[in-house]
PDB file with SEQRES, HELIX, SHEET and CRYST1 records, atoms N, CA, C and O in Angstrom:
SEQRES   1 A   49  UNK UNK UNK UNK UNK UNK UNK UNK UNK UNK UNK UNK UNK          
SEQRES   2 A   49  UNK UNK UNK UNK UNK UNK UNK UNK UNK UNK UNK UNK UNK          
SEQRES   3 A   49  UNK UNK UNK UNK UNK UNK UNK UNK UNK UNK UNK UNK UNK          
SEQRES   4 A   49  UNK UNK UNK UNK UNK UNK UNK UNK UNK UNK                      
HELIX    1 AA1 UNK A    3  UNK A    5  5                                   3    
HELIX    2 AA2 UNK A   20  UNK A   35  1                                  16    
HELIX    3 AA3 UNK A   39  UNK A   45  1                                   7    
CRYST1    1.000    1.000    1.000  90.00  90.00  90.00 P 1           1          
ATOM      1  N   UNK A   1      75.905 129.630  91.968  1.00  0.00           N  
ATOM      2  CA  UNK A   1      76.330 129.207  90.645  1.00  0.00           C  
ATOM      3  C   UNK A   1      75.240 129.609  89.652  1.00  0.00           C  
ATOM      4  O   UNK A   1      74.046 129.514  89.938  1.00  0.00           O  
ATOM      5  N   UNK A   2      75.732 130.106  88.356  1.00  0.00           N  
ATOM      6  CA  UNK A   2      74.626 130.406  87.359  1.00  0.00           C  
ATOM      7  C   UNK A   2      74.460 129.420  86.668  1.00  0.00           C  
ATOM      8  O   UNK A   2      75.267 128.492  86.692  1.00  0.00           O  
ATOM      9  N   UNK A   3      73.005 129.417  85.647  1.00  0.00           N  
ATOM     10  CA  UNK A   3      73.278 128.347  84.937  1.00  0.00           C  
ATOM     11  C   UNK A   3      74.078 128.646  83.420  1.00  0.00           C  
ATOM     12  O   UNK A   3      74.560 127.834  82.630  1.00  0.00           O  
ATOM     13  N   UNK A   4      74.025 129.835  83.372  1.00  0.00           N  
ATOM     14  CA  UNK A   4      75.090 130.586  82.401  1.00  0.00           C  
ATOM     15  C   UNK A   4      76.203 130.428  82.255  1.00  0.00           C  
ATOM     16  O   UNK A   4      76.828 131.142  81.471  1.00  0.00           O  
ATOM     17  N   UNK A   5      77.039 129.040  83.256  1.00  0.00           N  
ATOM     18  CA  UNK A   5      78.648 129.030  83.543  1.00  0.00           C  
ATOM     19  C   UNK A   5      78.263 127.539  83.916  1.00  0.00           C  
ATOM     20  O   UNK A   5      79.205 126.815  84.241  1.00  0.00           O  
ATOM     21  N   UNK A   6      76.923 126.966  83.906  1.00  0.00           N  
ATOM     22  CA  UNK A   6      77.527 125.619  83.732  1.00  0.00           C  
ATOM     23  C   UNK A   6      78.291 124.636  82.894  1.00  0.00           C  
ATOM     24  O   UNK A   6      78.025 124.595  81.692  1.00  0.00           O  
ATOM     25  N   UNK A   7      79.247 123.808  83.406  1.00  0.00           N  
ATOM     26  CA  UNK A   7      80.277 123.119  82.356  1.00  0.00           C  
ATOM     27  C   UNK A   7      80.090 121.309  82.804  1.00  0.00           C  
ATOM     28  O   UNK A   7      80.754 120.405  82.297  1.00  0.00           O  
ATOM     29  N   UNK A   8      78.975 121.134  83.902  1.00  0.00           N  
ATOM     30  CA  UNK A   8      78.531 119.965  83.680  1.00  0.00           C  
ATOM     31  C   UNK A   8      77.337 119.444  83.560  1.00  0.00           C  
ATOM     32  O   UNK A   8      76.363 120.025  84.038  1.00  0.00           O  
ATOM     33  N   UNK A   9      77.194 117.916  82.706  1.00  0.00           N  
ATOM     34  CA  UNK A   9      76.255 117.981  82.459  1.00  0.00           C  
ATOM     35  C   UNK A   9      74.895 117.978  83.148  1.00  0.00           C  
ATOM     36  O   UNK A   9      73.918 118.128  82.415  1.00  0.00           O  
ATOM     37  N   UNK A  10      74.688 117.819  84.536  1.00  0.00           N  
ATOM     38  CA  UNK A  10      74.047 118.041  85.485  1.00  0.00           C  
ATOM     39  C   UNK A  10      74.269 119.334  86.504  1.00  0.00           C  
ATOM     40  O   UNK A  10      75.221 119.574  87.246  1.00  0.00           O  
ATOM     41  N   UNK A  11      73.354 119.892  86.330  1.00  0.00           N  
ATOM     42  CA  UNK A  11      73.409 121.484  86.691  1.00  0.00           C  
ATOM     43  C   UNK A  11      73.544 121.362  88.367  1.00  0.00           C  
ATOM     44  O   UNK A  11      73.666 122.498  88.825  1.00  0.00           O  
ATOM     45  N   UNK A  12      73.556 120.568  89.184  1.00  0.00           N  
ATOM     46  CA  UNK A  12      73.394 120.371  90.599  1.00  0.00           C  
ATOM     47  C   UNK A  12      74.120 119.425  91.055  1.00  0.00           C  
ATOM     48  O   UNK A  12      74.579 119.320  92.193  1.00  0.00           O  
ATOM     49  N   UNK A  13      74.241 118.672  90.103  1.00  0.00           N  
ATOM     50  CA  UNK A  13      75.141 117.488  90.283  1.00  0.00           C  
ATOM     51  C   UNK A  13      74.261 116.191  90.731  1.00  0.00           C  
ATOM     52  O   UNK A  13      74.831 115.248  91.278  1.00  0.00           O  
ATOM     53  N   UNK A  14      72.870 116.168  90.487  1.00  0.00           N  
ATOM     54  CA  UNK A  14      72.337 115.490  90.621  1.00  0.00           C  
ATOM     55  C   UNK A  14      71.510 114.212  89.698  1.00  0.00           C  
ATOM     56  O   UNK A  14      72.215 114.182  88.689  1.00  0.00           O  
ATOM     57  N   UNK A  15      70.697 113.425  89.544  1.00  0.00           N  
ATOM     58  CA  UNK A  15      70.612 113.033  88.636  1.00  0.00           C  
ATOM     59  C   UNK A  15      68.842 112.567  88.421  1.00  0.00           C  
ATOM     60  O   UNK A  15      68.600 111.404  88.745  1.00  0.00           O  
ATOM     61  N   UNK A  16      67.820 113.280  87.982  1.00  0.00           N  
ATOM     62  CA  UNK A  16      66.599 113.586  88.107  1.00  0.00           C  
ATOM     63  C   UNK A  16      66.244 111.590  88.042  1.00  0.00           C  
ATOM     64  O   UNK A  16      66.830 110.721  87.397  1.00  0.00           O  
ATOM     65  N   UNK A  17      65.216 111.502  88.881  1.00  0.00           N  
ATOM     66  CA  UNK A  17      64.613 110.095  89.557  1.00  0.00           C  
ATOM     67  C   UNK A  17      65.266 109.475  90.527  1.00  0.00           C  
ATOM     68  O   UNK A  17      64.805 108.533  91.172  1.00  0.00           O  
ATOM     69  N   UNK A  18      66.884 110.205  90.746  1.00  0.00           N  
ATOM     70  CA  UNK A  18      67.416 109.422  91.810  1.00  0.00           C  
ATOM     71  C   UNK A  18      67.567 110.517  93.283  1.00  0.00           C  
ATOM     72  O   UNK A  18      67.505 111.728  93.073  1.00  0.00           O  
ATOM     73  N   UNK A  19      67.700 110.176  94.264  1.00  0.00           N  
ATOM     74  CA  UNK A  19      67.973 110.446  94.999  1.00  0.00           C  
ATOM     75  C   UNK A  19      69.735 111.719  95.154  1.00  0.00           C  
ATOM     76  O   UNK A  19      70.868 111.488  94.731  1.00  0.00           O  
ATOM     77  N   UNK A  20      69.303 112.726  95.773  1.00  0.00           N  
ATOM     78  CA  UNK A  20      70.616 113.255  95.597  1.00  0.00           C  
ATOM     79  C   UNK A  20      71.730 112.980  96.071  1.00  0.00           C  
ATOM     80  O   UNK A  20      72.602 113.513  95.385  1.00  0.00           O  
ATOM     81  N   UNK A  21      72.268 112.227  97.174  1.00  0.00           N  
ATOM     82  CA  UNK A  21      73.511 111.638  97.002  1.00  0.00           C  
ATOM     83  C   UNK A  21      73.218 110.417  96.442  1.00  0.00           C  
ATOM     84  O   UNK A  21      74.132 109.694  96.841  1.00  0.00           O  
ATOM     85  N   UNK A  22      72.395 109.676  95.668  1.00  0.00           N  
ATOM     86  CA  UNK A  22      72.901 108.462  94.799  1.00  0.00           C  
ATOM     87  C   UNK A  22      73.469 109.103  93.493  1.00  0.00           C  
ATOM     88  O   UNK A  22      74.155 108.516  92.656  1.00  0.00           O  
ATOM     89  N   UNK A  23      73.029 110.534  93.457  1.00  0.00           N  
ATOM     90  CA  UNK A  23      73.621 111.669  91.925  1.00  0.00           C  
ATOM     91  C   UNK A  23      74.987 111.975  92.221  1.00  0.00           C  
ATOM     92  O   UNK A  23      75.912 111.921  91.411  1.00  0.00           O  
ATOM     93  N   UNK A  24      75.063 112.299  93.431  1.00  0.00           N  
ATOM     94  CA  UNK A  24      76.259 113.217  93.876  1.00  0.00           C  
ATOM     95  C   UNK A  24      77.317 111.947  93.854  1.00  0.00           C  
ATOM     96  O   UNK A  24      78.461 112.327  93.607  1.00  0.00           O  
ATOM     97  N   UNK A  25      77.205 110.702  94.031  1.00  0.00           N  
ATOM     98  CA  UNK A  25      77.922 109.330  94.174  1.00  0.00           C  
ATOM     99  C   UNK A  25      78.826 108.989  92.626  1.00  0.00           C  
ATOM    100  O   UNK A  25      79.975 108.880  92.197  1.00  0.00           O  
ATOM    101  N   UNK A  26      76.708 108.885  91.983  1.00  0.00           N  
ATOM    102  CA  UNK A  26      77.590 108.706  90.480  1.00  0.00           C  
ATOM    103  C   UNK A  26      78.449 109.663  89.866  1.00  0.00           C  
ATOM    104  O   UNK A  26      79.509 109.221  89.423  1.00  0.00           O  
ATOM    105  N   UNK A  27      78.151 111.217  89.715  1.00  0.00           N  
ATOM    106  CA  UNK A  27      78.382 111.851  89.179  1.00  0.00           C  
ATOM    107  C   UNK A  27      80.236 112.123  89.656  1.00  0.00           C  
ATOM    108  O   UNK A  27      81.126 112.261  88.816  1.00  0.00           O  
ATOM    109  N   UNK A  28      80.454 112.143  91.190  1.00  0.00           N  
ATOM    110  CA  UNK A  28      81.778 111.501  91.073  1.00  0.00           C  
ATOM    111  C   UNK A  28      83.058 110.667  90.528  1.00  0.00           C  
ATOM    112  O   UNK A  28      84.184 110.994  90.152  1.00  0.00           O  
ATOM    113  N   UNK A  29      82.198 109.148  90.691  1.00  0.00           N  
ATOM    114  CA  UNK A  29      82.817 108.508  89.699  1.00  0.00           C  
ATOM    115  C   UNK A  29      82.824 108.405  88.544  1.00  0.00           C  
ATOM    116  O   UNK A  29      83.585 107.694  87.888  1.00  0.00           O  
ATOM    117  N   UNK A  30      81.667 109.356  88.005  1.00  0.00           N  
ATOM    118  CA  UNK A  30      81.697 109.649  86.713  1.00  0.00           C  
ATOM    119  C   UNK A  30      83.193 110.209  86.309  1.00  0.00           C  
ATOM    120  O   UNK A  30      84.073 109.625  85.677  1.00  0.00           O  
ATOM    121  N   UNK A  31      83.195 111.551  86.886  1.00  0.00           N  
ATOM    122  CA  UNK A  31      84.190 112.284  86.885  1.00  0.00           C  
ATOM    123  C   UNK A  31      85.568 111.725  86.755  1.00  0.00           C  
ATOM    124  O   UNK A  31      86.421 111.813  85.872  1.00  0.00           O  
ATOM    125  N   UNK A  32      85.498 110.868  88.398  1.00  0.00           N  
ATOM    126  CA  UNK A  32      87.359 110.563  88.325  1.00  0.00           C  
ATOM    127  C   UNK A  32      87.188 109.384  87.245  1.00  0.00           C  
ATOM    128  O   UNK A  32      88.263 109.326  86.648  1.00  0.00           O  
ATOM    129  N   UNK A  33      86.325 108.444  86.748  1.00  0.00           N  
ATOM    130  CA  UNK A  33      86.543 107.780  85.308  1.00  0.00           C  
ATOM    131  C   UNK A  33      86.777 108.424  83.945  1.00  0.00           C  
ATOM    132  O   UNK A  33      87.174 107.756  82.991  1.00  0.00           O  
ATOM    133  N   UNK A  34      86.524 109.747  83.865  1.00  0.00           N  
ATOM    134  CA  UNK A  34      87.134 110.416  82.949  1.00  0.00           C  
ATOM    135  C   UNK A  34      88.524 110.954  83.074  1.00  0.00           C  
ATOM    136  O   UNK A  34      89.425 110.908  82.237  1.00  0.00           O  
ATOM    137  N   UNK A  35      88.530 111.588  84.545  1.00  0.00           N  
ATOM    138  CA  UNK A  35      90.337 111.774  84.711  1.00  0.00           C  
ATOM    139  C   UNK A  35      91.371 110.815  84.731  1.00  0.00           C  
ATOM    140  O   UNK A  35      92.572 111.060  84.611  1.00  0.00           O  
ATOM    141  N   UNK A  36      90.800 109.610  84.904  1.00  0.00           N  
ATOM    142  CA  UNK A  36      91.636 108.298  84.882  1.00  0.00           C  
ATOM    143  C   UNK A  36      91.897 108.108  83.403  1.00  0.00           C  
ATOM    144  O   UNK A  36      93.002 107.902  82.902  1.00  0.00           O  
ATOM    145  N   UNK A  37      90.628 108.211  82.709  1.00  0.00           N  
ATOM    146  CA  UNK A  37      90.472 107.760  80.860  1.00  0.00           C  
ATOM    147  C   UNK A  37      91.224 109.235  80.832  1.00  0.00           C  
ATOM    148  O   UNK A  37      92.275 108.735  81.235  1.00  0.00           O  
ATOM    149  N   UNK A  38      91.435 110.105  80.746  1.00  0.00           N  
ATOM    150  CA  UNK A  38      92.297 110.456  80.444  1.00  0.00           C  
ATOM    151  C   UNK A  38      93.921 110.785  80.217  1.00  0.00           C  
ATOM    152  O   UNK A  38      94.657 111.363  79.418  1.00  0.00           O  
ATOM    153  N   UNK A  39      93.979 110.019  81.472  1.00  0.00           N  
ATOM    154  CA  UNK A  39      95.548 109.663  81.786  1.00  0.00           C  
ATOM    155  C   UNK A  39      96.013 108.514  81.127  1.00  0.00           C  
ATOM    156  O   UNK A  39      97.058 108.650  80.491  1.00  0.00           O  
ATOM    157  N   UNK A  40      95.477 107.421  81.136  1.00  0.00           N  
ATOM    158  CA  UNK A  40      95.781 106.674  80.114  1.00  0.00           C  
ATOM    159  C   UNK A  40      96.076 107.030  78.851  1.00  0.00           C  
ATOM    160  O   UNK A  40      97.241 106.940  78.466  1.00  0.00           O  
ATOM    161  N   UNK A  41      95.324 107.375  78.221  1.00  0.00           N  
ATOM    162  CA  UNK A  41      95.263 108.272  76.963  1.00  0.00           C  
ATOM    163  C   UNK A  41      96.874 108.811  76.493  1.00  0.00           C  
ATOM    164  O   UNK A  41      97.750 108.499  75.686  1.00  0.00           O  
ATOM    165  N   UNK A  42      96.605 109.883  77.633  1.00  0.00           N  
ATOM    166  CA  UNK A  42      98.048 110.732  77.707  1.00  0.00           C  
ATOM    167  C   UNK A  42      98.863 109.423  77.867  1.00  0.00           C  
ATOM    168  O   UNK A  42      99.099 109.039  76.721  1.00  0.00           O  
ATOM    169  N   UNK A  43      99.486 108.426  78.908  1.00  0.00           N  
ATOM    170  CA  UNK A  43     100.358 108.213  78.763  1.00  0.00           C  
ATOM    171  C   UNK A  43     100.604 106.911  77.917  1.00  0.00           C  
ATOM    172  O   UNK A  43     101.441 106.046  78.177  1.00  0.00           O  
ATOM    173  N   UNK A  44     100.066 106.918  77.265  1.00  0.00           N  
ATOM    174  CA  UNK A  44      99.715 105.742  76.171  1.00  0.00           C  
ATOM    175  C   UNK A  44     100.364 106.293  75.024  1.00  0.00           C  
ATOM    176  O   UNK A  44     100.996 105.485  74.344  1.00  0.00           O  
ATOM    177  N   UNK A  45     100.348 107.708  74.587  1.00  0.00           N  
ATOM    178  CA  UNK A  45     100.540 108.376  73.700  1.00  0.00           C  
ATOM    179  C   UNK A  45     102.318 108.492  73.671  1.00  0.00           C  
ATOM    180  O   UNK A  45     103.164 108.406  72.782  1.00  0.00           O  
ATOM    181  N   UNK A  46     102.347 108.747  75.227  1.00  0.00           N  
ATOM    182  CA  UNK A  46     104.083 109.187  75.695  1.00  0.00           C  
ATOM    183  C   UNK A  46     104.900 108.268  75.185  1.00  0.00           C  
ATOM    184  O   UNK A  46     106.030 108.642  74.872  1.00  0.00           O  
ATOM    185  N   UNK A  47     104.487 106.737  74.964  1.00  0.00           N  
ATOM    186  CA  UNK A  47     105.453 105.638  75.070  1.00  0.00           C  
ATOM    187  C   UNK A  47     105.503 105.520  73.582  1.00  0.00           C  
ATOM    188  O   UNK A  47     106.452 104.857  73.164  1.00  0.00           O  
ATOM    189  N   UNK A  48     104.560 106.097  72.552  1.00  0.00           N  
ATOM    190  CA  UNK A  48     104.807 105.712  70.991  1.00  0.00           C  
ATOM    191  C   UNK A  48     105.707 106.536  70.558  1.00  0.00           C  
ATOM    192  O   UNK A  48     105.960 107.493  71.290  1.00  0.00           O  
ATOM    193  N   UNK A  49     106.208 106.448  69.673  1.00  0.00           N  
ATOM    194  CA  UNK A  49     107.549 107.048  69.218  1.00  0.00           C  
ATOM    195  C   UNK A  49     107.628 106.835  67.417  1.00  0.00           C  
ATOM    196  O   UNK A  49     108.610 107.233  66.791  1.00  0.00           O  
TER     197      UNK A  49                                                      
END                                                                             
C-alpha cells in the first residue's frame, strides 16, 4: 500500500501508543460505527416525505 492512496485516517490501521491489535480493534469499530451512522441517516431520510 502507498501512502499516496491512503483514504484512512491511520495509515496501518493502527493507533500510535497503543498496541496493534488494540488499533486494529478500534479502528474496526470505528468503521462499522460509521457504516451503521450512515444507514440510519439514509433511512431516516427515506421515511420523510
Amino acid at each position: 500500500m502507498s501512502k499516496d492512496v491512503n483514504w484512512t485516517p491511520f495509515f496501518d490501521y493502527t493507533i500510535p501508543g497503543l498496541s496493534p491489535e488494540i488499533g486494529y480493534i478500534i479502528s474496526g469499530l470505528l468503521g462499522i460505527t460509521i457504516i451503521l451512522g450512515a444507514g440510519l441517516v439514509f433511512k431516516g431520510r427515506g421515511k420523510q416525505h
